[in-house]
C-alpha positions in Angstrom: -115.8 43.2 -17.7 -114.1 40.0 -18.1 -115.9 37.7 -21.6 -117.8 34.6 -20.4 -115.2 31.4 -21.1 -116.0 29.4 -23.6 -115.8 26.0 -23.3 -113.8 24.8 -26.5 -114.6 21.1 -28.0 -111.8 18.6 -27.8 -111.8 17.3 -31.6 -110.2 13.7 -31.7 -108.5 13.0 -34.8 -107.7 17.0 -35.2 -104.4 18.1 -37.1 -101.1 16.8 -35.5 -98.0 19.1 -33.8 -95.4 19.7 -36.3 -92.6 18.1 -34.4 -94.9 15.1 -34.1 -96.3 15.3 -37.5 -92.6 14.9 -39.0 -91.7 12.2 -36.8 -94.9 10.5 -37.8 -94.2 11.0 -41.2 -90.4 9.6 -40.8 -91.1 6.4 -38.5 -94.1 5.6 -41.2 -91.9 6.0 -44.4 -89.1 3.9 -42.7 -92.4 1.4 -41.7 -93.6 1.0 -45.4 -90.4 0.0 -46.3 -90.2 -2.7 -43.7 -93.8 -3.6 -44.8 -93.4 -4.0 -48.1 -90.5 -6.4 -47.3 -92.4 -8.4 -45.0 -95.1 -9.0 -47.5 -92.1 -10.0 -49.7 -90.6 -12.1 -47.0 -93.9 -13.5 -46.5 -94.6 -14.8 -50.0 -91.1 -16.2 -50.8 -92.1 -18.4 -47.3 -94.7 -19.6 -49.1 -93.3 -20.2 -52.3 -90.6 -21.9 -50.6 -92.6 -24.3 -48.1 -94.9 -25.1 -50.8 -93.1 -25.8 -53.7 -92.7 -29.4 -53.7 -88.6 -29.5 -54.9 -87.9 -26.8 -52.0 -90.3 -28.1 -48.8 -87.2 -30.3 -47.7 -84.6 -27.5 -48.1 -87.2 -24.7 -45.7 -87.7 -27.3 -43.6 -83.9 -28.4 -43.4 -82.7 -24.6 -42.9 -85.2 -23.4 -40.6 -84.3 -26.2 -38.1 -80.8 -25.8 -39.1 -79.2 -25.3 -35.3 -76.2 -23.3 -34.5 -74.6 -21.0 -31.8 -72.8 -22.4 -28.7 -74.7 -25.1 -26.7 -72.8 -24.5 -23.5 -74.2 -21.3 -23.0 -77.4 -22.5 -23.5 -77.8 -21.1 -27.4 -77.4 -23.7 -29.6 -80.9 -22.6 -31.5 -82.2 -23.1 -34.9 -82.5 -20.4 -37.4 -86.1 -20.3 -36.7 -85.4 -19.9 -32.9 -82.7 -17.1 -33.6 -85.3 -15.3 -35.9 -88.3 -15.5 -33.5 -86.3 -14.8 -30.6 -83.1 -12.6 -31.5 -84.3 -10.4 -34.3 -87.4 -9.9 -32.6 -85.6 -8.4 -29.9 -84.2 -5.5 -31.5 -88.0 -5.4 -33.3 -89.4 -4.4 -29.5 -86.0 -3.0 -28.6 -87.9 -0.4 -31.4 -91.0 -0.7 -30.0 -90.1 0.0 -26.3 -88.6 3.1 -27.6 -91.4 4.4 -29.5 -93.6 4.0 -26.2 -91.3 5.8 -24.1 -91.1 8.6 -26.9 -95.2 8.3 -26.6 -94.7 8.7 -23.2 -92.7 11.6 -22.7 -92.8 13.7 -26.2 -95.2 12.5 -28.0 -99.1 12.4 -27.4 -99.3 10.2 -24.8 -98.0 11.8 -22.2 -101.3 14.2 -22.3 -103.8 11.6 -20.6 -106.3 13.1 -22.4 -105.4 12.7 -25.9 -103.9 9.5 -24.5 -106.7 8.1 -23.6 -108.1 7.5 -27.2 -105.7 5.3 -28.7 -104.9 3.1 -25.6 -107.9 2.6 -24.9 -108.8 1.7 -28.6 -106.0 -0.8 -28.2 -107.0 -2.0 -25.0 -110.3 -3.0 -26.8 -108.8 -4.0 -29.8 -107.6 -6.6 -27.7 -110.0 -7.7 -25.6 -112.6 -8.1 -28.0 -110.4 -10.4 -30.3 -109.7 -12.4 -27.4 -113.7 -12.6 -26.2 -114.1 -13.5 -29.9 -111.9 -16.4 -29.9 -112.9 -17.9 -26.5 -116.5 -18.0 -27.3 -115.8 -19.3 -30.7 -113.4 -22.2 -29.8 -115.9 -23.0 -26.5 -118.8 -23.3 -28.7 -117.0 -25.7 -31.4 -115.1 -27.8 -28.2 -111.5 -26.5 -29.5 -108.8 -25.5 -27.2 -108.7 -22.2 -25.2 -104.5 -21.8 -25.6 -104.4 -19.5 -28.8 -106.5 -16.7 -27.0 -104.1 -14.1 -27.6 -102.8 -15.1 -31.3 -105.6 -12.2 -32.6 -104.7 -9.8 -30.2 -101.7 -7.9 -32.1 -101.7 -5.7 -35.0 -99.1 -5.7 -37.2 -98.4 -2.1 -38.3 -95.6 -2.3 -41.4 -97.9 -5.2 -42.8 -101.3 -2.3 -42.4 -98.9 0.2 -43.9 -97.7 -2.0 -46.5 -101.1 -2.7 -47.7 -102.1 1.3 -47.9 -98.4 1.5 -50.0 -100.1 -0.9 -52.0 -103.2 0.5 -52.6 -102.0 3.8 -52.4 -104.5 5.6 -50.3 -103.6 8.7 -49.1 -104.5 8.2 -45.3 -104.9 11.6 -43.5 -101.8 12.0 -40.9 -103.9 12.1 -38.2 -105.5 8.8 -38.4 -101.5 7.6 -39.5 -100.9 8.8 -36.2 -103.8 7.2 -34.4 -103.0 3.5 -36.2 -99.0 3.9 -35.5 -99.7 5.0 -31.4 -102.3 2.1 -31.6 -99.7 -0.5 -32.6 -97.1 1.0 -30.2 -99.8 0.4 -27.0 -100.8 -3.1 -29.1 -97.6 -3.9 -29.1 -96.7 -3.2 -25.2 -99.4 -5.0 -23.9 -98.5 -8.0 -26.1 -95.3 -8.4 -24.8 -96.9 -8.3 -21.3 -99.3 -11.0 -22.5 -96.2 -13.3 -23.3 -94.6 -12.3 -20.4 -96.8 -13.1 -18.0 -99.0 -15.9 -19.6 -96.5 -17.6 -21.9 -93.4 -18.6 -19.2 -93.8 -21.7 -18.1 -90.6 -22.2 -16.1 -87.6 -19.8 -14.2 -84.6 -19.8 -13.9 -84.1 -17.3 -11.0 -80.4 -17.3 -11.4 -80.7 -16.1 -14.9 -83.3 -13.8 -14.1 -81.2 -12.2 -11.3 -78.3 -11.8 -14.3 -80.6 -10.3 -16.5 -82.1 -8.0 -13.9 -78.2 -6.9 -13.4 -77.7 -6.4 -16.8 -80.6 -4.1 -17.1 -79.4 -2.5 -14.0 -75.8 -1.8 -15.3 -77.6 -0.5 -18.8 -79.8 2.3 -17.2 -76.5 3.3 -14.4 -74.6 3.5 -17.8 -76.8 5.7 -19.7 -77.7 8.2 -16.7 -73.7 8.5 -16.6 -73.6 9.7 -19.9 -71.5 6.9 -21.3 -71.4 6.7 -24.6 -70.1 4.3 -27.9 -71.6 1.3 -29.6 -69.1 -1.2 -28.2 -70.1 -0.9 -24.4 -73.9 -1.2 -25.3 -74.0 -3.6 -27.9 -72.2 -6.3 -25.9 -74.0 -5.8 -22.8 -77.5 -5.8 -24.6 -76.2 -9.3 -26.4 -75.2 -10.2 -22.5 -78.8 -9.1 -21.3 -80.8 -10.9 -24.1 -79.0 -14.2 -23.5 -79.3 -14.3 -20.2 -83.4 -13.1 -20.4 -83.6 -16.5 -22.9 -82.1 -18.8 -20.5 -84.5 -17.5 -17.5 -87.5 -18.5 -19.2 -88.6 -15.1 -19.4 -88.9 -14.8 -23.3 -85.8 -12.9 -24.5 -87.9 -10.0 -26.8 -88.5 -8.9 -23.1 -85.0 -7.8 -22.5 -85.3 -5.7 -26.1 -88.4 -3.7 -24.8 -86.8 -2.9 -21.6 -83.9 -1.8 -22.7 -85.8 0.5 -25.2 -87.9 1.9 -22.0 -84.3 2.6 -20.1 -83.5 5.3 -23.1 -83.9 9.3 -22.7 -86.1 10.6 -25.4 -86.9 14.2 -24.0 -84.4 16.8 -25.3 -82.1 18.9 -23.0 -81.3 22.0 -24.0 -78.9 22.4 -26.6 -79.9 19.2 -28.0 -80.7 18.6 -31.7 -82.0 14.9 -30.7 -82.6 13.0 -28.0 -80.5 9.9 -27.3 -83.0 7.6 -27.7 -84.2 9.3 -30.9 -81.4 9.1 -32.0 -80.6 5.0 -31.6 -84.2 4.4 -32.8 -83.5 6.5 -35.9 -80.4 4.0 -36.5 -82.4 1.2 -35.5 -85.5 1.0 -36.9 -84.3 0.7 -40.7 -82.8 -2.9 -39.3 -86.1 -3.9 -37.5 -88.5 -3.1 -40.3 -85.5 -3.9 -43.0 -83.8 -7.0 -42.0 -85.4 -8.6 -38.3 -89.1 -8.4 -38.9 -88.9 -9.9 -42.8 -86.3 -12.4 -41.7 -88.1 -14.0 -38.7 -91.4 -13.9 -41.6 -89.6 -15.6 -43.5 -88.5 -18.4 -41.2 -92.3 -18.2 -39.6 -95.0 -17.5 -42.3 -93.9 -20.9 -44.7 -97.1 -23.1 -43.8 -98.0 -25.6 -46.1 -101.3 -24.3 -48.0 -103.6 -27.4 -49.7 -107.4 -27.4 -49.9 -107.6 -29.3 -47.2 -105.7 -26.9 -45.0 -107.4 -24.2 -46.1 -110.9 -25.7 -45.7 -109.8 -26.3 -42.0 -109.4 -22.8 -41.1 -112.9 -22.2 -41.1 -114.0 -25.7 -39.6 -111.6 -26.0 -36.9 -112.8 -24.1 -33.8 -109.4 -22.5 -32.8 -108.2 -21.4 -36.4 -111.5 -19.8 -37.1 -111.5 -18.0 -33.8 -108.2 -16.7 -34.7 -110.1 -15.5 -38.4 -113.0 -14.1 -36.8 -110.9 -12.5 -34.2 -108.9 -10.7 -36.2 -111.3 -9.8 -38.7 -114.5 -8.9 -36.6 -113.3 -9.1 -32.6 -109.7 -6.1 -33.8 -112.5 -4.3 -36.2 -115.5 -4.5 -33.7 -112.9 -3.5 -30.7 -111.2 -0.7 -32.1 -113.9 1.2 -33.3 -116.2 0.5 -30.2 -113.3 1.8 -27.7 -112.8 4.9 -30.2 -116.5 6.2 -30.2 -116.9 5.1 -26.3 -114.2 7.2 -25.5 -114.9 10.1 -28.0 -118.5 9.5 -26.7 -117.4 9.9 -22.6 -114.9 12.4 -23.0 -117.1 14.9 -25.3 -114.5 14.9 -28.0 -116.2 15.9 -31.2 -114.6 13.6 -34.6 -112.5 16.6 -36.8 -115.1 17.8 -39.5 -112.4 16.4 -42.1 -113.4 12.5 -40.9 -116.4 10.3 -40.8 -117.0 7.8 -38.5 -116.4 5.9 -41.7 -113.0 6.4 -41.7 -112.3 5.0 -38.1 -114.2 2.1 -39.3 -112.0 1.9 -42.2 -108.5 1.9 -40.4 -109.9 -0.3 -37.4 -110.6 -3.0 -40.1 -106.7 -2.3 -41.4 -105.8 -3.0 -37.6 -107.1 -6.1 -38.0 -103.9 -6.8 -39.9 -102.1 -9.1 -37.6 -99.5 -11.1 -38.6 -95.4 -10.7 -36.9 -96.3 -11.0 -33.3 -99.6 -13.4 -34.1 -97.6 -16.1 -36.0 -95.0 -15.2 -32.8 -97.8 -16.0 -29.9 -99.4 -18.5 -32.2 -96.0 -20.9 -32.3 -95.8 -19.9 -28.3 -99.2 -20.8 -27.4 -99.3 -24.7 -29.5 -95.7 -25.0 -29.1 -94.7 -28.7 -29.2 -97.7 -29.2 -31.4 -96.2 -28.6 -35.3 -99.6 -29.3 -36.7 -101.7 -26.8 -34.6 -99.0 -24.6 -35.0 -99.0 -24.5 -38.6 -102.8 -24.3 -38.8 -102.9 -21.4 -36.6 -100.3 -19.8 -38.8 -102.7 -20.7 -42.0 -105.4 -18.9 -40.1 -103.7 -15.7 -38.9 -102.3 -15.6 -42.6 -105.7 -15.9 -43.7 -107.4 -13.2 -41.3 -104.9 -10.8 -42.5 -105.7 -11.0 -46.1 -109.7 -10.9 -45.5 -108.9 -7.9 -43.1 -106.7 -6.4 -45.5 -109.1 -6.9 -48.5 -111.8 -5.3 -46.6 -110.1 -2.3 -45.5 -108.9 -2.1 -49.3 -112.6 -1.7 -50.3 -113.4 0.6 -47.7 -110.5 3.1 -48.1 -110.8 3.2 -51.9 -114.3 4.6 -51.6 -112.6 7.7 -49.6 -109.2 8.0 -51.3 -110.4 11.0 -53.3 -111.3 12.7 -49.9 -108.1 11.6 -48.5 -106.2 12.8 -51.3 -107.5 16.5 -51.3 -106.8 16.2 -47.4 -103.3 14.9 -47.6 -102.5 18.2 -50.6 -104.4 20.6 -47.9 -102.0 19.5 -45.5 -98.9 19.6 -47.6 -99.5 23.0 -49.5 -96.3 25.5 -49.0 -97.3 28.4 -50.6 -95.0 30.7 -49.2 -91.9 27.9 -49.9 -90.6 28.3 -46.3 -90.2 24.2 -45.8 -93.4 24.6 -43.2 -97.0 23.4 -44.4 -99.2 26.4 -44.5 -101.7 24.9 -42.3 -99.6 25.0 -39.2 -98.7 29.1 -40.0 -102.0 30.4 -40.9 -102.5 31.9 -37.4 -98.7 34.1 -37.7 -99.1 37.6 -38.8 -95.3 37.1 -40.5 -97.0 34.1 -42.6 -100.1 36.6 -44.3 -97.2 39.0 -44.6 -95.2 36.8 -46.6 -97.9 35.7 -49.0 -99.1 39.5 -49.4 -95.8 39.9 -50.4 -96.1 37.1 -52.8 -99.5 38.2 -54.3 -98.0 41.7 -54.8 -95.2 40.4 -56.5 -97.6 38.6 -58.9 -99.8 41.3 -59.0 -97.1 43.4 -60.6 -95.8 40.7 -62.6 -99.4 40.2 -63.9 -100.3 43.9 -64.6 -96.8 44.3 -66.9 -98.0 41.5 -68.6 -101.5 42.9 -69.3 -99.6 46.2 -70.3 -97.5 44.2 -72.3 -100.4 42.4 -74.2 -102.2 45.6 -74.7 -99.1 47.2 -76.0 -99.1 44.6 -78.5 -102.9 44.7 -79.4 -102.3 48.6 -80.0 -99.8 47.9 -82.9 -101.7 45.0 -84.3 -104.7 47.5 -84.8 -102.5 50.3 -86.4 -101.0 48.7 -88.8 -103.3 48.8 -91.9 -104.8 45.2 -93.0 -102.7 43.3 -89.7 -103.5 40.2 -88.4 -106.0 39.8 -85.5 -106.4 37.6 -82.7 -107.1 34.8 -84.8 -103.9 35.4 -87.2 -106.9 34.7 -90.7 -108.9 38.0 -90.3 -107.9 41.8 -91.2 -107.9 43.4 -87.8 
């Protein structure tokens, strides 16, 4: 007689893959790095724009131009920071979504469906949050998108900071998030920030991109053939119109990250692996650099939460990311019947939407693109997605403290190794060779326990026949 099937609850948030859970636990290390030099980048910005003997100089370098004007490139630093570095920053982040895609969780649309459409919220509601706030107060409805991003080396570099030990699978959840955050941003830019084309550029660029995919399905391989032809691709993408980070996140897409057989890494593993440590290390905290030095008085601050548009960019990023995460998460968990993993609280998805409300590299990016000709706006806006980040990040500081000691027994369940076999003994607990190896271990100890008690006792015995010996407590006849 065949046992009645039963239906087996779909946890959200439950324990990570092992494959995944490393490469998790690689891209985020790599990702704190970067963040904690983007908080550094950000803060010498400051110090730099608003100490009164060095305003002159940021200002002087920042629109310092260079690069050659006949091909259309003769940009200042702040211009080759915003635009070139942040190339090879979505360069990264079109790699990590086709990784999502194909190896990673997103190609289940199930367990898919979680974090993009947590993201897909987290966006919307920012932007709803923005456009009522700046209609009510009669501001301008340009910098609807500025709230929309989440900046995930600036989240991480906070929880390096505070030092929370944040379960993998909500690591997981927040890195995904700000992979899907990050794709639909570029779309937003794409399709709502291009103003003019030039189809003749666009029709170069398009070739380029062509000529980069033929390449890598032949198998062609070595630096010096790619590297040129991405440069080629980028600078003709910048000239279209079409904002040139687009050509990085299409190029990332083009890459293979599925492994054939025989294959320690994929291809596209592989380049992000060697690429990433120059996004988070070098592109990201450069372009902050050139980007986050606003000038900060009373009176600027005092207008970030007067002024309609820079307190809709606050309130968007601080309530609207919050409010839209966390709403998408329990819809979906609430539609698909996924139960939360009896590790979490609701509490804790609460927590790390409010750390998504981080947003900062792409913000202060769609903030100078949305008031652009407009330095003032511009720099307000930048005041105001600085200041978001902070409240969101001072609030999600609060609310992961109170669970740290949680976390922290989580995060040493998860990384016991008993058995010493370079595996956590969570993901072997269900392989007969895995109880054999730690009966194996017990025995061991077992023996090495009992000669010890035979050895103690052995010891006791002489003690108590030698007349007027010490005793236990070395002062009294035994």
């Amino acid at each position: 007689m065949t046992p009645p099937r039963t239906s087996r609850t779909r946890k959200a948030f439950g324990r990570l893959s092992l494959p995944e859970r490393n490469f998790v636990a690689e891209a985020l290390r790599t990702e704190t790095v970067g963040g904690v030099l983007l908080l550094l980048a950000a803060i010498a910005a400051l110090l730099w724009a608003n100490i009164p003997a060095l305003h002159d100089s940021y200002q002087s370098v920042g629109h310092f131009h260079l690069g050659p004007g006949s091909l259309g490139l003769n940009l200042s630093v702040q211009h080759w920071a915003a635009d070139g570095l942040l190339a090879i920053f979505f360069f990264v982040a079109g790699i990590e979504l086709k990784r999502e895609l194909v190896a990673g969780d997103l190609r289940d649309p199930r367990a898919a469906a979680l974090p993009v459409v947590a993201a897909l919220c987290g966006m919307a509601a920012p932007a709803l949050v923005y456009t009522l706030t700046s209609l009510t107060g009669g501001g301008s409805l340009a910098g609807w998108a500025v709230p929309t991003a989440t900046d995930i080396a600036f989240a991480l570099a906070v929880l390096a900071v505070i030092g929370t030990s944040l379960p993998s699978a909500l690591r997981a959840f927040l890195l995904t998030l700000a992979v899907v955050d990050d794709l639909f941003a570029i779309l937003i830019i794409a399709v709502f920030f291009t103003d003019r084309i030039d189809f003749a550029a666009l029709g170069g660029a398009a070739a380029g991109l062509a000529l980069f995919w033929l390449l890598l399905r032949k198998g062609v391989r070595g630096w010096y053939v790619y590297v040129p032809l991405a440069v080629a691709i980028w600078a003709l993408m910048y000239n279209s119109g079409v904002h040139a980070t687009i050509a990085g996140v299409a190029m990332g897409l083009m890459l293979r990250c599925h492994r054939r057989e025989g294959e320690g890494h994929a291809p596209g593993e592989r380049i992000e692996h060697l690429a990433r440590p120059l996004s988070a290390g070098l592109a990201v905290p450069l372009f902050a650099l050139f980007s986050a030095g606003v000038t900060i008085s009373h009176q600027a601050l005092g207008d970030v939460f007067t002024r309609p548009e820079t307190l809709g960019v606050v309130l968007g990023l601080v309530v609207g990311k919050t409010l839209g995460i966390f709403g998408g998460t329990w819809l979906t968990a609430r539609f698909t019947r996924a139960s939360l993993s009896e590790d979490l609280a609701w509490a804790d998805v609460f927590a790390v939407a409010t750390l998504a409300g981080i947003g900062f590299t792409v913000s202060l990016l769609i903030g100078e693109l949305a008031f652009e000709g407009d330095a003032a706006m511009t720099d307000e806006v930048k005041a105001a997605v600085l200041t978001g980040s902070l409240v969101a990040a001072a609030l999600a500081t609060v609310l992961l403290k109170i669970r740290n000691a949680k976390y922290r027994r989580l995060c040493e369940a998860e990384e016991r190794d008993e058995d010493r076999d370079g595996i956590p003994d969570v993901y072997e607990e269900d392989e007969p060779e895995y109880h054999l190896r730690m009966a194996e271990i017990h025995e061991r100890k077992a023996t090495e326990h009992r000669r010890l008690a035979e050895l103690k006792a052995a010891e006791r015995r002489a003690l108590a026949e030698v007349p007027g010996g010490a005793g236990e407590d070395g002062d009294r006849p035994a």
